[in-house]
C-alpha positions in Angstrom: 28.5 35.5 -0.6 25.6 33.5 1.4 23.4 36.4 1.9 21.0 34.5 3.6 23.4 33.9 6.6 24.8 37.5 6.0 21.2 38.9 6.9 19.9 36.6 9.5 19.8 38.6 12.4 20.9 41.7 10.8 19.5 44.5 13.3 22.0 42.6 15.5 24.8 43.2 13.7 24.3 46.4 13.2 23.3 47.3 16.6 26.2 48.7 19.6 26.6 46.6 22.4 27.1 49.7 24.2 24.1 51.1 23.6 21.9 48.5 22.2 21.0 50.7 19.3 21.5 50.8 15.5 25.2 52.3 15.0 25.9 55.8 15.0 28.6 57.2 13.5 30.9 53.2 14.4 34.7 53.7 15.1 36.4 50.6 15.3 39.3 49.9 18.0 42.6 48.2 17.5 40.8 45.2 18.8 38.8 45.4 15.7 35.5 45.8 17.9 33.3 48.5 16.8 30.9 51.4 18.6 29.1 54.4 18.2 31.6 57.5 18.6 29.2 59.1 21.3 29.1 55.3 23.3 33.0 55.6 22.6 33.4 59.2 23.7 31.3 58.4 26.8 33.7 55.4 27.8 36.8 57.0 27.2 35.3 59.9 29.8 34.4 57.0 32.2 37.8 55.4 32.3 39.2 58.6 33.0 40.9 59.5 30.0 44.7 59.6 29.0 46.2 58.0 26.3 44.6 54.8 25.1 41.1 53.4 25.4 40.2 50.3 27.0 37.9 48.3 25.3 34.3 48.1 26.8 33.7 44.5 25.2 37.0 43.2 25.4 38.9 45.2 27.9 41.9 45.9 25.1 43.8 48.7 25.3 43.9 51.0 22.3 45.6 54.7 21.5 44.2 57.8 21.3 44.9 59.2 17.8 47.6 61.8 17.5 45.0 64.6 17.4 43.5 63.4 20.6 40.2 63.5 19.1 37.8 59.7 18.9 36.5 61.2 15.5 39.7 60.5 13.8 39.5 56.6 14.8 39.2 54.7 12.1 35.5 54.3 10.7 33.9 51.4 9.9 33.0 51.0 7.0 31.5 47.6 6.2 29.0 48.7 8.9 27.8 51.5 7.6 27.2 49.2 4.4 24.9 46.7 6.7 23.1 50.0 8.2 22.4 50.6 4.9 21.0 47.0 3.8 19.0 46.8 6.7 17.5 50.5 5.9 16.9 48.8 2.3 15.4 45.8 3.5 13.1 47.3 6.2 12.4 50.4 3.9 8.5 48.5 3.6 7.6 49.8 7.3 9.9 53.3 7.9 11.0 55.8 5.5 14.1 56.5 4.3 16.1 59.7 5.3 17.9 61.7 2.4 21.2 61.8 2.7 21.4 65.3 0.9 18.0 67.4 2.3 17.3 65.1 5.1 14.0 65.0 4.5 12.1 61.3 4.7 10.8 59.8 1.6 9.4 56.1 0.5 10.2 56.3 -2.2 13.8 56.8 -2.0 16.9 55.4 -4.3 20.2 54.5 -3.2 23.4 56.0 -5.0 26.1 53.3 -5.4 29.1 55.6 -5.2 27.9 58.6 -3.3 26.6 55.5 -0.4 23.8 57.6 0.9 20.1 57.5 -0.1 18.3 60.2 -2.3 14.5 61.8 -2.0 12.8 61.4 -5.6 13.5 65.3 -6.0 16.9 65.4 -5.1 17.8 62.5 -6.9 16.6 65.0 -10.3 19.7 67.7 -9.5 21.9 64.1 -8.7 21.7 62.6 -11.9 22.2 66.7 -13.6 25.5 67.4 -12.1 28.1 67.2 -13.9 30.5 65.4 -11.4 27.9 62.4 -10.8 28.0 61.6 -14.6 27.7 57.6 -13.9 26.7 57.2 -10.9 24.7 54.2 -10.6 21.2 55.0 -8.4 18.4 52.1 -7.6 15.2 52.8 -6.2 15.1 50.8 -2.8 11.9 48.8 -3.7 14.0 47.7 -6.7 17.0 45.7 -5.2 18.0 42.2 -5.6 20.3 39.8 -3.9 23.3 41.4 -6.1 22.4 45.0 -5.2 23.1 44.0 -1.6 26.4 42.5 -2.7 27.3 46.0 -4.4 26.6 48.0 -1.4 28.3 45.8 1.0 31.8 46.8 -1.8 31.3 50.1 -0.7 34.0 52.5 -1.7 36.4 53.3 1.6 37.1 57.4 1.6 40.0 58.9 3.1 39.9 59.9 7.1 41.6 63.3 6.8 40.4 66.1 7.6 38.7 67.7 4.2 39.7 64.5 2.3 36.8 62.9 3.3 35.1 62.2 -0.2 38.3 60.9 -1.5 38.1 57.2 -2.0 41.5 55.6 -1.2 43.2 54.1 -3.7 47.1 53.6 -2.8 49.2 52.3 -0.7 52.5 53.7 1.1 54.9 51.1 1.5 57.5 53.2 3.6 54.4 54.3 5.5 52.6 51.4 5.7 49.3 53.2 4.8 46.3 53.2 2.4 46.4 57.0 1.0 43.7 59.1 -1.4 45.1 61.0 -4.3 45.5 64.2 -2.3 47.4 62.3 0.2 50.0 61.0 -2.7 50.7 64.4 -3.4 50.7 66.1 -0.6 53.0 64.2 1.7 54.1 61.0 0.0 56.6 62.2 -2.8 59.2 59.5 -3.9 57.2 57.1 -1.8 57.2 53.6 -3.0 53.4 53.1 -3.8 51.1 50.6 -5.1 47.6 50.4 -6.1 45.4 49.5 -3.2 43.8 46.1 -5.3 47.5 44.8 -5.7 48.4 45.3 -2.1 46.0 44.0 -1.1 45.9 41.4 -2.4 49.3 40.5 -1.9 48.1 40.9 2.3 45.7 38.9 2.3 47.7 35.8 1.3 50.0 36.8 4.1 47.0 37.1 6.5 45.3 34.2 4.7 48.5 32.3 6.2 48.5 33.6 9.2 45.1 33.1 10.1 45.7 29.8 9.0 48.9 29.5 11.6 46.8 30.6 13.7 43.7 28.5 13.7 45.9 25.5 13.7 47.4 26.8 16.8 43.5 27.9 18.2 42.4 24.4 17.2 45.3 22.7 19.3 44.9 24.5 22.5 41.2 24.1 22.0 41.7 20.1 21.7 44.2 20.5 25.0 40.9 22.7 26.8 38.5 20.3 25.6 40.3 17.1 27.1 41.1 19.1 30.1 37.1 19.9 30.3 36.7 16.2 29.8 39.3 15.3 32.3 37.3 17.7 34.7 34.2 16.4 34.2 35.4 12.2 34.7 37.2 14.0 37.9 33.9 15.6 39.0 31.8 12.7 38.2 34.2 10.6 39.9 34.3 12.7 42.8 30.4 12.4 42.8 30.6 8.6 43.1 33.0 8.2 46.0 31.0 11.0 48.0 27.9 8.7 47.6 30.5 5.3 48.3 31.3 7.3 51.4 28.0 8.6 52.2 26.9 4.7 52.0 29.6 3.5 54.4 28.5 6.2 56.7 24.8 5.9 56.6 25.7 1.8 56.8 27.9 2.5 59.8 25.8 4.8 61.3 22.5 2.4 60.6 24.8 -0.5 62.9 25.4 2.1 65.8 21.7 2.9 65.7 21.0 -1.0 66.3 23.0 -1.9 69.0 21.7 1.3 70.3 18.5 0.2 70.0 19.1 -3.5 71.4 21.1 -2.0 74.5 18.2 0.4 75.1 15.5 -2.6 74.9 17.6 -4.7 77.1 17.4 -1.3 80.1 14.0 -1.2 79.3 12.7 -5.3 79.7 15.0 -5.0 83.0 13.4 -1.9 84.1 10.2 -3.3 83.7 10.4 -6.5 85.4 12.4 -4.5 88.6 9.0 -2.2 88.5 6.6 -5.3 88.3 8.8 -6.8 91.3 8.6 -3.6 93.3 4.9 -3.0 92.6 3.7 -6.4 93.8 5.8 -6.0 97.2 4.3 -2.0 97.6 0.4 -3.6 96.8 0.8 -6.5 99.6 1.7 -4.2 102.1 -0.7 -1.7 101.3 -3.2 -4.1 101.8 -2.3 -5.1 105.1 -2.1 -1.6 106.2 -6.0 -1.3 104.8 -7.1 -4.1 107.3 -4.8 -2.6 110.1 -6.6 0.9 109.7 -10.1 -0.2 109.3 -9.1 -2.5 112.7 -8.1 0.5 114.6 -11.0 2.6 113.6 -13.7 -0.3 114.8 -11.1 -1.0 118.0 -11.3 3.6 118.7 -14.9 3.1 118.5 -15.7 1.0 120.6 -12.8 2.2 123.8 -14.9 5.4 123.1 -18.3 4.5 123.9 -17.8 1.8 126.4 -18.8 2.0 130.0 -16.7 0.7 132.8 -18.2 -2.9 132.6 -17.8 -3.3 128.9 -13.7 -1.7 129.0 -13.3 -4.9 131.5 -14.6 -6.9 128.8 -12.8 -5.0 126.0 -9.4 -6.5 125.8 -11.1 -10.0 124.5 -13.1 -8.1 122.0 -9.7 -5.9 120.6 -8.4 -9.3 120.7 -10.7 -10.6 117.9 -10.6 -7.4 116.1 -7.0 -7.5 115.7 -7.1 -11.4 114.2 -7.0 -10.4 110.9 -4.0 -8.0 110.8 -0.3 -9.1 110.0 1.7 -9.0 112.9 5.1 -9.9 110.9 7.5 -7.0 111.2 8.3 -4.9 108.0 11.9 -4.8 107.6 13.5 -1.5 105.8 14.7 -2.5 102.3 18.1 -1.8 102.0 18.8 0.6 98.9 22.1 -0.6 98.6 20.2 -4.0 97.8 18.3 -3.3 95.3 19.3 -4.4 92.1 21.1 -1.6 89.7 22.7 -1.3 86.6 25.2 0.8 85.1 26.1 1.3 81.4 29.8 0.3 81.2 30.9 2.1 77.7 33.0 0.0 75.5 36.1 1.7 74.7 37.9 -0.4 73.0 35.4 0.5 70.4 35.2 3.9 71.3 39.0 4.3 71.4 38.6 2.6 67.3 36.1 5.2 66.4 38.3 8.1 67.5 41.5 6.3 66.3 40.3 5.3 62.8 39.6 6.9 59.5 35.7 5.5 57.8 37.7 4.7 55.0 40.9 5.6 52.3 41.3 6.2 49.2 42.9 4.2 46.9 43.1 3.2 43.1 40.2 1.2 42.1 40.7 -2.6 41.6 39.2 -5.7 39.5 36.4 -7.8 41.8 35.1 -10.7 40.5 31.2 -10.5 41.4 30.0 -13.7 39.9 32.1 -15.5 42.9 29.2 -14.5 45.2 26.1 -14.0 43.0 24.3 -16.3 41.0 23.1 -15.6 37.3 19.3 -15.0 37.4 16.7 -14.4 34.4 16.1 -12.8 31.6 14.8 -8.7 31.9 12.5 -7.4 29.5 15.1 -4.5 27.2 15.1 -1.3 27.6 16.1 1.8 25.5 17.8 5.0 26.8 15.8 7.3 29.2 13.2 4.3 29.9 12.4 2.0 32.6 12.9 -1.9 32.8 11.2 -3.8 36.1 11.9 -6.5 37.7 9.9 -8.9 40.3 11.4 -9.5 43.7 9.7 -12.9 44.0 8.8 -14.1 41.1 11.9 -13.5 39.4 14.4 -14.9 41.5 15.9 -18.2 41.7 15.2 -18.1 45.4 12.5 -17.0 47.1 13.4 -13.7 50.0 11.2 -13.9 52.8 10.8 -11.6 55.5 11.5 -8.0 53.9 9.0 -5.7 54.2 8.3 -1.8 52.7 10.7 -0.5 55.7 13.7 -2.2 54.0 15.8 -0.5 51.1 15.8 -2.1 47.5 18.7 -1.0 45.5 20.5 -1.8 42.3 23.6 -1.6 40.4 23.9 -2.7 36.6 27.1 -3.5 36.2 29.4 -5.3 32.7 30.4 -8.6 32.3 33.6 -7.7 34.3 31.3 -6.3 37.2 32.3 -2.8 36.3 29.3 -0.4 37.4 28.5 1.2 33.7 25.4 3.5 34.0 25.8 7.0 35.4 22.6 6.5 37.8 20.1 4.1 38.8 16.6 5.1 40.5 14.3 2.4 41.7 10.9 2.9 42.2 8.3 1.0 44.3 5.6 -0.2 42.4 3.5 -1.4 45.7 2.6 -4.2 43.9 5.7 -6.4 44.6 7.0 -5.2 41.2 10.1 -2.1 40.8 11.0 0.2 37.7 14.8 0.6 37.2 15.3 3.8 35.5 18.9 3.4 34.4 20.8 6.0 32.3 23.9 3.9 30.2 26.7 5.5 29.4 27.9 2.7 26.7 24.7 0.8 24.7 24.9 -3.4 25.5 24.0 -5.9 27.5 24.5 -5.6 31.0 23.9 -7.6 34.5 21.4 -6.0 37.1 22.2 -7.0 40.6 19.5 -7.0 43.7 20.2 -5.5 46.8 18.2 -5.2 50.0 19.2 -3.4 52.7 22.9 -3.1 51.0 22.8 -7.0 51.0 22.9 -8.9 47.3 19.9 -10.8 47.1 20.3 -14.6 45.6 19.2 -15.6 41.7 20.2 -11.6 41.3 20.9 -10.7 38.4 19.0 -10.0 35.9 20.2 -9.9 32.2 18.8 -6.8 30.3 19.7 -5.1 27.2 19.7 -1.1 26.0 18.7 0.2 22.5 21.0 2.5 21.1 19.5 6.1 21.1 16.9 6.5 18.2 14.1 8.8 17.2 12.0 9.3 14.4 9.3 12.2 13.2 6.1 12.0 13.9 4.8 15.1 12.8 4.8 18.8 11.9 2.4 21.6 11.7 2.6 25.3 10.7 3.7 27.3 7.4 4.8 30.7 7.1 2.5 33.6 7.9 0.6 35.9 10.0 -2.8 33.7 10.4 -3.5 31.0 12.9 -1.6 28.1 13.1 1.1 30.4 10.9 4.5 31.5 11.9 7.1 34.1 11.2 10.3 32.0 13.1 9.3 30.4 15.9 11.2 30.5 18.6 10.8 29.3 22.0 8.2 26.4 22.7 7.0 24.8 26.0 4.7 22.6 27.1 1.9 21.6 29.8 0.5 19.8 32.0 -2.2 19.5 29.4 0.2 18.7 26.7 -1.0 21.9 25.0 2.0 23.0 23.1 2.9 27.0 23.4 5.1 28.7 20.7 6.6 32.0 20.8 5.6 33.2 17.3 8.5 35.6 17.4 7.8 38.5 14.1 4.5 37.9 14.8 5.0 39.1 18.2 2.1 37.1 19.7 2.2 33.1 21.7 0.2 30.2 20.1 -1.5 27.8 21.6 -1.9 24.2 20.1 -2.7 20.6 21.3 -0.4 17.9 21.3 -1.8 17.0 17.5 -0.7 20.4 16.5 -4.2 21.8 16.0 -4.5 25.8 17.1 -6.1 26.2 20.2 -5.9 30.0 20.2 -3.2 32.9 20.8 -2.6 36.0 22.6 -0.4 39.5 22.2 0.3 42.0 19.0 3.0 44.1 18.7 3.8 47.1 21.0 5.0 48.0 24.4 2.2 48.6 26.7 1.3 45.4 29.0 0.6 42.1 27.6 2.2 43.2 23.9 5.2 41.9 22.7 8.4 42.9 20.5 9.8 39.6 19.6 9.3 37.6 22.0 11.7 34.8 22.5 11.2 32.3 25.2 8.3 30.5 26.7 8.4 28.6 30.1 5.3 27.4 32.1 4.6 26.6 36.1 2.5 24.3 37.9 0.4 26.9 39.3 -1.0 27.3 35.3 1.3 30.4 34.6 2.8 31.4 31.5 6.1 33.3 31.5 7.7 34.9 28.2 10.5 36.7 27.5 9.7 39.7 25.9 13.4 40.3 24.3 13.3 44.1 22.8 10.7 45.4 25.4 13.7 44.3 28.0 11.2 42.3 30.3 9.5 39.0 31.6 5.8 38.8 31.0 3.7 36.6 33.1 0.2 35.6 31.9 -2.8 33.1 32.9 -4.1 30.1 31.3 -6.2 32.1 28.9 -3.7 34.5 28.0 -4.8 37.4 30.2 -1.7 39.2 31.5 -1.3 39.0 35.5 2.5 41.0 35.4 6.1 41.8 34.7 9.5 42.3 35.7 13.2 43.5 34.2 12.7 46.8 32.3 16.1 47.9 29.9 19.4 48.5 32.0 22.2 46.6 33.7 20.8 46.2 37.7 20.3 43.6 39.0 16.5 43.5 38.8 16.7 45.2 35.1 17.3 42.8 31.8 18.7 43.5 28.5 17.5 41.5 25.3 17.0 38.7 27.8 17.1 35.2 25.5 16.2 32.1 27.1 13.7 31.3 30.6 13.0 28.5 32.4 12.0 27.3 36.0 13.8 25.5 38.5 12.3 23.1 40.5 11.0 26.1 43.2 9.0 28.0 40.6 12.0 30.6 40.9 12.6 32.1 37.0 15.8 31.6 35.6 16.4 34.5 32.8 19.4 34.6 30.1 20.4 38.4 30.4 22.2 38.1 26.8 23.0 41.9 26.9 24.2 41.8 30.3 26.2 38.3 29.9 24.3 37.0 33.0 22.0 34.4 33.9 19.9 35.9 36.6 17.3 34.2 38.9 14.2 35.5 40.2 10.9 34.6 42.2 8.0 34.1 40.6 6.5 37.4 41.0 9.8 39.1 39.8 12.2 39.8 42.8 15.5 39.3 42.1 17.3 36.8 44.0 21.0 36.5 42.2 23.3 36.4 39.1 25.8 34.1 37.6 28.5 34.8 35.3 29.5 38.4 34.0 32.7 39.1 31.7 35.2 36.5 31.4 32.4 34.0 32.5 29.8 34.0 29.6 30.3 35.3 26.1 26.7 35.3 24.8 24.1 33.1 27.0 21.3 31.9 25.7 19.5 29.8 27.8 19.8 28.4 31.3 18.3 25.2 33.1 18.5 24.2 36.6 19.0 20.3 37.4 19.7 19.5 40.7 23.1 21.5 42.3 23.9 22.8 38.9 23.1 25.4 36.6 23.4 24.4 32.8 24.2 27.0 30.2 24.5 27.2 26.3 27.0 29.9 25.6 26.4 30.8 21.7 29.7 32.4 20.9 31.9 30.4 22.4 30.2 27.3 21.1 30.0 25.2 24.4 28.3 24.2 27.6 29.1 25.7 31.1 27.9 24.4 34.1 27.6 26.0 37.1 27.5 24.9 40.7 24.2 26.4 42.7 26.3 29.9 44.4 27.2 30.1 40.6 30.9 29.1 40.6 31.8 28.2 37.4 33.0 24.3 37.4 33.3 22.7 34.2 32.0 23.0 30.2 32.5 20.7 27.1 31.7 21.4 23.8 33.7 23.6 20.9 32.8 24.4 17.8 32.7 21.8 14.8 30.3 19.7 13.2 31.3 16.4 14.5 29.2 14.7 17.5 29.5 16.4 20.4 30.3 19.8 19.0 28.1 22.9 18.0 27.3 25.6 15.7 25.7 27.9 17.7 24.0 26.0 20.6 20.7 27.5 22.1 18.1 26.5 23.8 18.5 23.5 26.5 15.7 20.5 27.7 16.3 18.1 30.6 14.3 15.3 30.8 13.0 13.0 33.5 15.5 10.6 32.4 18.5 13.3 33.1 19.7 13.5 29.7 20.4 16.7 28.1 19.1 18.0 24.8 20.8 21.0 22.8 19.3 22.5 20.1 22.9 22.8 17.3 20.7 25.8 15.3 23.4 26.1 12.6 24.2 22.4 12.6 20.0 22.2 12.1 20.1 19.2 14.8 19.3 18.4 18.3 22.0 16.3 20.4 21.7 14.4 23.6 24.0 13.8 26.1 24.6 12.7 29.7 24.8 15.6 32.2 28.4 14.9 32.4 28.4 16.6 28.8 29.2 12.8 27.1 27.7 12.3 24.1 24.9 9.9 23.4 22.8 10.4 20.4 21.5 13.4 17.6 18.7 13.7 15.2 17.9 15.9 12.7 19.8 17.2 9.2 19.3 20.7 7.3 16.4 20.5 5.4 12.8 20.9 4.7 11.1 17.7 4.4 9.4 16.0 7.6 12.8 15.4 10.0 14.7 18.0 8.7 15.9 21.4 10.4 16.4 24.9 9.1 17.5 26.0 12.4 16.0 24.2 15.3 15.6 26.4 18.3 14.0 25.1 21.0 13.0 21.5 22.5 10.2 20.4 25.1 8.9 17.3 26.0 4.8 16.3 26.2 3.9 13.4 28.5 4.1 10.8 26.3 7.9 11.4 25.8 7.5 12.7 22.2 9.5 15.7 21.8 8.5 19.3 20.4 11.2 21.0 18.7 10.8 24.7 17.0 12.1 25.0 13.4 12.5 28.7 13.0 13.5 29.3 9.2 11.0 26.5 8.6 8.0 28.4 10.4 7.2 25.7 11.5 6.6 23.1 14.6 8.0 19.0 14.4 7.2 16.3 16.8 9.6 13.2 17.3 9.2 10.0 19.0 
């Protein structure tokens, strides 16, 4: 028996998901799911009652024993054993409660066939009587790995009412049941019966083989779901690529129509303005002559007014040569009708094509030969997955391009040697400097082509030759060792990292966040243990904001803590309970590209988003959606989740409709043990932390696979289940080692 896998996460085990709390009393349904009998008996009164119990995890129907009553479920009894290792193995920090006086002791012993604990005193009268003669009792402090192994093999005691203590040791083969010796006498006479070791025995080989059936059958449909999630994830990416083909056309059409728009619209505007010029002489000419013709009538008024009778006589000479200077042509009344006009005739026949005709079809893709119209260029420098090449638009082509400038659009496409586009995305970046990065994310390693566009048009001497390096990484370094000082861990779990490249670890049984440098030297830390604000009970996960905030998820206090740059605590949010704004033993955290805080709800099976300062903005997911989420991260449209139990991916879209997942569980590339935590980096490319695989994997968003590192181990490299990933500026990654205690750096 692997204990150490047994006991990881032991309180967990152990703990209803009804209530959240350490069993009580566990009955187990026909669905083999277990509860506390007072969560059971408070479900069964929710549902309404009747006959059968649906149930809460699950939503299978089970019946009500015949005596009506929940007691008489079947109890179960390799939990009770677990409750009872993890009361043996915590027994350093709380007391142990008698089992016969129920008074606390710590310095109880554990009684092997009786299963309960004993007080030193009344473990005196237990080893006296006469019907405990070899009963094997331990003190607690005592026990070893085999101990644990003996109290998981338990004896199981009869259900019956005053049968209780009876251990049962036959089986009923007419009845089909495991009976105590009372039970044999009682009410199974002439029965065939065997001992309960041979039976059972002989049923486990039958369940053996049908469990074997059975995961051959699970293993088949899973290989059918799995291709059908890879067939919906090519039909989703595909769909992705002819929106932006469309999208292209449209913006290509619509970028035409906008410049015969624009030359039609120049044209009314030269001819306005030379009608205007035109109109403006004629209205300044005349205006002029009607100057001179009113300062002529003024001097002529003047004088008629003031003359005598022997200067009027004379006046008609003198108006005579006033009136010289003034224009005598008649004005003739332009015509409006004359005057030049325009109209816009519309054209449309191209209208009526518009209206008429579709932008495009759709049809099955088929071979082009690209080399016909482009001309082999030189060499790029290589580049490796997630990384930039460049390339010069000048200098690097066989022919010069004049006349672009930074209005006009640089594109690329990287294509095979058959001028197939093989890279998921290509961003280009303007240097300024007449040189552009190509980020370019390969879905196959090789050499490809990298053809030059401008404005949608292939430039000459394009393209360039360049080469990717298949995914690789290597240690760089590790810091940290188990224990409680600075610099030491107890698991850590959830790391993150700045803008400062100080590196932040939840320190999770410690119950405190420390702070380190990108060299791994401790900066300082913050939090103890406890409930009040800016204490922690395990905290799990660590996310960080541009506005210098620090977020952590604070699983078994139920909340989100936020804290400043120095650790001084500024807030929180959730609180234990199933509303909307309340978590339960929330996991994972991280930020989407608003600052909102996305929160893994584990208990709850949500992912739920909120603003900064806490209010709750919505949920995704819920029964029949996610089995056990973990973590959450936000990349673009779509919401990225690692489901633990069901050993995949989901994706989301951003209302939270569920649209596709890969991933099942196995060890080869590409599948998980346990997935949890979640990075994406600037290059797009998705990390996964495999805990129980102890390695990190790296795919495309699409969920193909590209690359892993890490094996289980202890040396530098190695994983004893990695947890979390971040990134630092440089592009080395930080990755958590939990059963390590301990923090490694790759590059």
């Amino acid at each position: 028996m692997d204990l150490t896998t047994l006991f990881h996460n032991l309180r967990e085990e152990v703990s209803c998901s009804v209530c959240s709390d350490l069993f009580t009393e566990p009955k187990q349904l026909s669905c083999l799911h277990s509860f506390c009998l007072k969560c059971v008996k408070q479900w069964y009164q929710t549902c309404g009652g009747g006959d059968a119990i649906k149930c809460p995890k699950c939503q299978t129907l089970s019946r009500i024993p015949a005596s009506g009553d929940l007691k008489d479920l079947p109890t179960s009894f390799y939990l009770n054993g677990f409750i009872d290792v993890l009361a043996i193995k915590e027994c350093k920090n709380t007391q142990l409660t008698c089992g016969n006086c129920d008074n606390k002791s710590s310095q109880a012993s554990y009684c092997f066939q009786c299963c309960i604990f004993y007080c030193e005193e009344c473990l005196m009268f237990h080893s006296k009587m006469r019907d405990k003669t070899g009963h094997r009792a331990l003190a607690v402090k005592e026990f070893q790995d085999k101990d644990f192994e003996d109290v998981l093999k338990r004896p199981v005691f009869c259900s019956r009412q005053g049968h209780q203590k009876e251990e049962l040791k036959y089986y009923c083969k007419q009845c089909e049941t495991a009976l105590c010796q009372t039970c044999v006498i009682l009410d199974h006479g002439g029965h065939v019966l065997k001992l309960i070791e041979e039976e059972a025995e002989t049923k486990r080989l039958e369940i053996k083989s049908e469990i074997e059936r059975q995961r051959q059958n699970l293993e088949a449909k899973m290989n059918i779901v799995s291709q059908l999630d890879e067939d919906c994830a090519k039909v989703f990416q595909q769909s992705e690529v002819l929106k932006r083909d469309v999208q292209r056309f449209a913006d290509h059409l619509i970028k035409t129509i906008q410049a015969k728009l624009q030359n039609i619209i120049t044209t009314v505007e030269g001819r306005t303005k030379k009608s205007i010029e035109s109109l403006t002489a004629e209205r300044n000419e005349i205006q002029q002559q009607i100057n001179v013709i009113e300062s002529s009538l003024e001097e002529a008024d003047k004088l008629f007014q003031r003359s005598t009778n022997a200067e009027v006589v004379q006046l008609k000479k003198t108006l005579q040569t006033i009136f010289e200077g003034v224009d005598q042509r008649e004005v003739i009344a332009r015509d409006p009708e004359t005057q030049e006009a325009l109209v816009f005739i519309k054209n449309q026949k191209m209208l009526d094509v518009i209206n008429g005709e579709e932008i495009g079809s759709l049809e099955k893709p088929y071979q082009t030969n690209v080399g016909e119209s482009l001309v082999e260029g030189k060499g790029l420098k290589e580049g490796t997955v997630g990384r930039k090449a460049q390339f010069n638009l000048i200098t690097r082509n066989a022919e010069r391009i004049q006349g672009y400038d930074e209005r006009d659009r640089i594109t690329v496409e990287i294509k095979d040697e058959q001028g197939q586009e093989c890279v998921t995305q290509v961003k280009v970046e303007d240097m300024k400097d007449g040189t552009y990065n190509v980020s370019f994310y390969p879905r196959v390693q090789g050499t490809f082509k990298l053809y030059v566009k401008v404005n949608e048009e292939h430039i000459r001497g394009s393209p360039f030759t360049t080469s990717v390096k298949p995914f690789h990484v290597k240690p760089f370094l590790c810091f940290g060792e188990q224990g409680s000082g600075d610099g030491m861990f107890k698991n850590p779990l959830g790391v993150a990292v700045t803008d400062k490249d100080e590196i932040l670890a939840a320190d999770c049984e410690n119950h405190r966040v420390q702070v380190f440098d990108s060299n791994g030297t401790f900066l300082r830390s913050f939090g103890h243990k406890g409930e009040n604000a800016g204490e922690f009970n395990r905290p799990f996960a660590i996310a960080t904001d541009k506005d210098k905030k620090i977020f952590v998820a604070d699983r078994e206090n139920h909340r989100v803590q936020i804290f400043n740059w120095e650790g001084r605590h500024l807030g929180s949010f959730g609180g234990q309970g199933s509303l909307d704004s309340q978590l339960s033993n929330p996991w994972g955290l991280s930020l989407d590209s608003t600052g909102n805080i996305i929160v893994a709800d584990r208990g709850n099976k949500l992912i739920k988003i909120f603003t900064a300062d806490g209010r709750f903005l919505m949920k995704i997911g819920g029964q029949g959606f996610l089995s056990y989420p973990i973590h959450c991260v936000k990349r673009g449209e779509y919401f990225i989740v690692s489901d633990r139990s069901e050993h995949c991916i989901k994706v989301f879209n951003r209302e939270g409709h569920f649209q596709y997942k890969f991933g099942k569980r196995g060890q080869g590339d590409g599948e998980f043990n346990c997935p949890i935590y979640l990075l994406v980096n600037e290059s797009q490319h998705l990390f996964v932390c495999d805990r129980d695989n102890h390695r990190v994997q790296v795919f495309e968003l699409n969920g193909k696979f590209i690359g892993k590192f890490g094996t289980e181990g202890s040396k530098l490299g190695e994983f004893n289940k990695p947890l979390s990933v971040a990134m630092l500026s440089n592009d080395r990654i930080v990755v958590s080692d939990e059963c390590n205690h301990r923090i490694q750096t790759f590059e």
